[in-house]
GUKEDO-655473 format. One record per residue: x negated, y, z negated of N, C-alpha, C in turn. Coordinates in steps of 0.2 Angstrom, whole numbers, plus 5000, padded with zeros to 4 digits. Layout:
BEGIN
XYZXYZXYZ/...
% end
This chain:
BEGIN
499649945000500050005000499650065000/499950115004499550165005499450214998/498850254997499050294990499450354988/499850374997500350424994500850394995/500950394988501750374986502250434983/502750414981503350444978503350434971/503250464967503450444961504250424960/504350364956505150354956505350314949/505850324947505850284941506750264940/507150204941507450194942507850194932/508350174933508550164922508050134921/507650124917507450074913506650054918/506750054924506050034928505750084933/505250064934504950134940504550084944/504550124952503950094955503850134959/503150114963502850174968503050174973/503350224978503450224984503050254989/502950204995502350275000502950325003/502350375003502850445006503050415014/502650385016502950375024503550335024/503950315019504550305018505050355019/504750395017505150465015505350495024/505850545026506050555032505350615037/505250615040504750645043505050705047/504750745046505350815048504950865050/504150845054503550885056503750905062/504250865065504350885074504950955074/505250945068505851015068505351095067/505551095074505051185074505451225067/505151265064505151295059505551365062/506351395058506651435061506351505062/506151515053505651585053505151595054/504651555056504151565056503851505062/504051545069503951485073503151485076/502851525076502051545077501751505071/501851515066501451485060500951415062/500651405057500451355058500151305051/500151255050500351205044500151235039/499451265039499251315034499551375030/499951405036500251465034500951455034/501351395033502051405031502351405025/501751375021501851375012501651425006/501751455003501351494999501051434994/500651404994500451344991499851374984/499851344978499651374972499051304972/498751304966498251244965498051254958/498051194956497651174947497251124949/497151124942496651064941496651064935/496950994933497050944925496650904925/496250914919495550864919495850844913/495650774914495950694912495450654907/494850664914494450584914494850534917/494950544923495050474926494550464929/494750394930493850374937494250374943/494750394944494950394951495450454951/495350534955495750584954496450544961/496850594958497550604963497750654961/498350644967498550734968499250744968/499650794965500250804964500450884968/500950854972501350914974501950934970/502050994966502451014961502951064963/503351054966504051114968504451104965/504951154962505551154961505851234964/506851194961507251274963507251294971/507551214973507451244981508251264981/508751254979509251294980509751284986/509951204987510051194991511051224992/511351264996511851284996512451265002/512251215004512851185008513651155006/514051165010514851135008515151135015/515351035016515851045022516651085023/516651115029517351145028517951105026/518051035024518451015020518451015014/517851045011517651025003518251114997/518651135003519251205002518951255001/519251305001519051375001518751394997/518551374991518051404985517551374986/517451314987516651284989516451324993/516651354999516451375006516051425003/516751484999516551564997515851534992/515851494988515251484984514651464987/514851434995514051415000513751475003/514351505005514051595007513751645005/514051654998513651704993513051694993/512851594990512451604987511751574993/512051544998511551575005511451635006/511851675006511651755006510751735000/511051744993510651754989509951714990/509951644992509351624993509051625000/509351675004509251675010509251625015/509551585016509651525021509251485023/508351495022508051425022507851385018/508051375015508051305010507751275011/508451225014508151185018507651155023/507351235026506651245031506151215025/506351265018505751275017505551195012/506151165011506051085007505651045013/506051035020505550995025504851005025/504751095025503951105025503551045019/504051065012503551055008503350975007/504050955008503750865008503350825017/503250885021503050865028502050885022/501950935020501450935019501350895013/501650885009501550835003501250745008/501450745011501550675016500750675019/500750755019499850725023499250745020/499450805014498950805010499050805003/499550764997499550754992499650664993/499450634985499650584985500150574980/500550624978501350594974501650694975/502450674976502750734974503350734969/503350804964503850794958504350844960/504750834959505550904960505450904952/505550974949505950984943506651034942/506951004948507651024946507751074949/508551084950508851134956508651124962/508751084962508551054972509251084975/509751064971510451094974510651144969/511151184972511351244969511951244965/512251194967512951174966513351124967/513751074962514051014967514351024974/514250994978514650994983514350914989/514850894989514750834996514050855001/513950915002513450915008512750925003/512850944998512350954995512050884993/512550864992512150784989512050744995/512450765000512250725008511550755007/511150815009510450825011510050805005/510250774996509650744993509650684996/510150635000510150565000509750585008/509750625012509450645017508750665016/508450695012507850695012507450655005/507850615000507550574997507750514997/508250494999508650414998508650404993/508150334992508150314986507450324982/507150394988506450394983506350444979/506650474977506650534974506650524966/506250564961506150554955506250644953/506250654948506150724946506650734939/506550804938506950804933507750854937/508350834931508850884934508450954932/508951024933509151074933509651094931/509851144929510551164926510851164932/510951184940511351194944511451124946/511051054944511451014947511950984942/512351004938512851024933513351054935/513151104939513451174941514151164946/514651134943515151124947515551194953/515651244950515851294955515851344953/514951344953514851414951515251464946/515351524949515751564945516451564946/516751524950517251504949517851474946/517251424940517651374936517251404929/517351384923517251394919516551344917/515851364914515251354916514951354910/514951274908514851264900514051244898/514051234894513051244894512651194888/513051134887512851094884513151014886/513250954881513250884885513950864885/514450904881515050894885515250914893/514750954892515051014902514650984906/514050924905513650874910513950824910/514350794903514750724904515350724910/515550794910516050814917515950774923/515150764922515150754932514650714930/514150674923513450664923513650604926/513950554927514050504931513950514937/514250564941514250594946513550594950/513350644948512650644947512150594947/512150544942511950494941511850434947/512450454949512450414957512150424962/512150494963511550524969511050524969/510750534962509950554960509750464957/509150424959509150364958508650364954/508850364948508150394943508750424937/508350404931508850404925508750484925/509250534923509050574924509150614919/509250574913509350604905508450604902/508050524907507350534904507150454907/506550464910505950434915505450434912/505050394913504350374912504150344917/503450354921503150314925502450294925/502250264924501650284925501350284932/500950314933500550334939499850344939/499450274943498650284943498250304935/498650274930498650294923498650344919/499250374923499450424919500050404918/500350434912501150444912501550484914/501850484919502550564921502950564917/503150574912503950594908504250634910/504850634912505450654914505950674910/506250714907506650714904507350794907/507950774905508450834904508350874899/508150924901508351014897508651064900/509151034903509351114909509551144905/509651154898510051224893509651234890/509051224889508551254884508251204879/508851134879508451114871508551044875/508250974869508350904871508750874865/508850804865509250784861508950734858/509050694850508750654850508450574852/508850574856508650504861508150514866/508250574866507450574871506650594868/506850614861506450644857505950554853/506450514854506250454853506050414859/506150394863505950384868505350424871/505250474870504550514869504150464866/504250454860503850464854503650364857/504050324859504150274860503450244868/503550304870503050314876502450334874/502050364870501650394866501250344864/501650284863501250214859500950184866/500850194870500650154875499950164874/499950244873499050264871498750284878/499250324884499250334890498950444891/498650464894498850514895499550534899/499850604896500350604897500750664901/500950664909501250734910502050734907/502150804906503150814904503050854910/503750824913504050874918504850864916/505050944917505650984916505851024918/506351034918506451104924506351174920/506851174912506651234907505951224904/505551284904504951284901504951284893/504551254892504551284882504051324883/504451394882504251454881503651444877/503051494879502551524875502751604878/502251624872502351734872502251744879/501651704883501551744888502251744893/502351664893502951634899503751704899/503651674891504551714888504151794890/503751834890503651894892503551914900/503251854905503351874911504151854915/504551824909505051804912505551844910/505451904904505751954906505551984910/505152024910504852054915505052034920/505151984923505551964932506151974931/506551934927507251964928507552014925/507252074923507252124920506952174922/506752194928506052234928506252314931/507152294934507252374936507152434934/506752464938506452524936506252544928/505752494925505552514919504852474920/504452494917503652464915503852424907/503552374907503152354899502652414898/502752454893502052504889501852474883/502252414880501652384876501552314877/501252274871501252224873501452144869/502252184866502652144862502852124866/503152044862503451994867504052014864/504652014870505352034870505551994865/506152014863506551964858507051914861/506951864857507251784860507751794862/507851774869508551764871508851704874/509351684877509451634880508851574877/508851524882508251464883507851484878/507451524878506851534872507251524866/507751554864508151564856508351514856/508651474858508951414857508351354856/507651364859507151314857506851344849/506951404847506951424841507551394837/508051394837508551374833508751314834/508751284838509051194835508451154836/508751144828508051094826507751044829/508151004833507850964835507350974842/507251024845507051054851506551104848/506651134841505951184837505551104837/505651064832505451014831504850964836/505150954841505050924847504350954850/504451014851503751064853503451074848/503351084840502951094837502651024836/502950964836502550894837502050894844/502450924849501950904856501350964855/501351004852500851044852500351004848/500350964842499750914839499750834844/500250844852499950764851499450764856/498950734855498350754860498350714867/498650654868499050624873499350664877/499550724876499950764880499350814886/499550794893498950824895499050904900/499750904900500050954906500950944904/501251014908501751014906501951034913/502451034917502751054924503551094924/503551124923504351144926504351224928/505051234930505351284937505851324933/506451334935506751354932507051454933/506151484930506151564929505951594939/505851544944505751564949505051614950/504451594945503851614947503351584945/502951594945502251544947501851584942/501651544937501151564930501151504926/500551494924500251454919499951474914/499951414906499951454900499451404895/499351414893499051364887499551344883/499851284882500351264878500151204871/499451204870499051164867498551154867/498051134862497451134862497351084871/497551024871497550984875497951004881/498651044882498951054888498951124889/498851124896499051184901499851174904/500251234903501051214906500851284912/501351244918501251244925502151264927/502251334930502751314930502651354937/502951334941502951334949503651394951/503551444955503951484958504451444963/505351474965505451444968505451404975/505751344977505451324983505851354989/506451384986506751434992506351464995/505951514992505351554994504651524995/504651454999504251415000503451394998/503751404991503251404984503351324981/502651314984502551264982501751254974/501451194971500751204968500551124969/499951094972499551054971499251044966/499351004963499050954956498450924957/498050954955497350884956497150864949/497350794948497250754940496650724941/496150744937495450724938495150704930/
% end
């Protein structure tokens, strides 16, 4: 088997896939950018996670593509909800998901989603995950694939308002998608749900349960566990109209951040992972910008811009 594979983790089991399984979408001329060339379609970022392995590999790391399609039988509010929010993401998506998994294919050897692949339930939304990952697709959710109809339905933000559809969901995505483990060339991927900010204790154990392997360890997620720096360039983005930062306090907790402050089992969870030395990277999307932080003696967290905006990062675990 060749060494680019898919990472995948089915409930309970995982196995490796090659990417050449995956659809190949190199022949689709590119809409915006038809002059470019392989180098110039991506804005593409790079790390490096030193390990100690005796053999590196390589991770391509996107999330928050934002995928916004709805068939015209899926009724009038889906359609109104694929328009807006196509407007908002600009309409290549899609372009820019093919780009990144055509380049993941010829120069990474695994790729992670963490979350917001789609924007919103809808039939064609989930038709393009089984079209560009089938059955090889691993990553973590997103709050938006939750997201039943947008601002039209009432949008709840905890495990009652994902038992609505978690089934659902569960169907599509082929991969536990509450929490995964895989290991990888001797690593371990963990996978886990936090689309609202915090986790729960079944995963908090199941962590703890993974840990005993005695593996180095990546977490990928879609919500970051906020440090000062992340929680202050993430106001700063979603905030930044017409005003500067003049000093250099970190805003007061709001959303995501306050909630990993306040419930216990989520403050808890992070203050453990910051002593375990097994932990050796942390991955997730979410805030739609590209910054990395020290999140432990032992880990660096990697959170990647979104892939609407054809922002991708290259992992190299060495």
């Amino acid at each position: 088997m060749e060494r680019r594979h898919f990472i995948k983790c089915m409930a309970g089991t995982g196995a490796l896939i090659a990417t050449s399984r995956l659809p190949s979408f190199a022949e689709d001329k590119p809409e915006a950018f038809p002059e470019r060339g392989d180098w110039e379609r991506l804005a593409v970022s790079y790390a490096t996670v030193n390990i100690g392995l005796e053999k590196p590999f390589s991770v391509m790391h996107l999330s928050d593509t934002h995928l916004t399609a709805a068939y015209p039988h899926e009724g009038e509010d889906k359609l109104t909800v694929s328009q807006v929010r196509t407007k908002t993401f600009g309409g290549r998506q899609e372009e820019a998901l093919r780009d990144s998994l055509d380049w993941a294919k010829k120069n990474t050897d695994y790729v992670i989603h963490t979350g917001d692949l789609i924007d919103f339930q809808s039939e064609a939304n989930f038709d393009l995950v089984r079209k560009y990952f089938g059955e090889n697709m691993t990553g973590s959710m997103g709050n938006h694939e939750f997201s039943i109809n947008m601002w039209l339905g009432k949008q709840g933000r905890d495990e009652a308002y994902k038992d609505l559809t978690r089934d659902k969901v569960q169907a599509v995505y082929p991969y536990d998608i509450r929490f995964c483990a895989q290991v990888v060339d001797g690593v371990n991927f963990i996978t886990l749900d936090n689309v609202y900010g915090y986790v729960v204790p079944e995963q908090v154990e199941r962590f703890k349960e993974e840990v005993k392997k005695g593996l180095p360890i990546v977490l990928c997620m879609h919500v970051p566990f906020f440090t000062d720096n992340i929680w202050r360039a993430t106001v700063r983005f979603w905030n930044a109209a017409n005003r500067k930062f003049t000093v250099p306090d970190v805003p007061k907790p709001t959303g995501d951040y306050r909630i990993q402050q306040e419930d216990a089992t989520t403050r808890d969870f992070i203050a453990y992972l910051k002593t375990e030395p097994l932990l050796k990277a942390i991955l997730a999307g979410h805030e739609h910008i590209t910054l990395e932080d020290r999140f432990s003696p032992t880990a660096m967290e990697y959170l990647i811009g979104g892939n609407f905006l054809f922002q991708v990062r290259e992992i190299l675990f060495v």
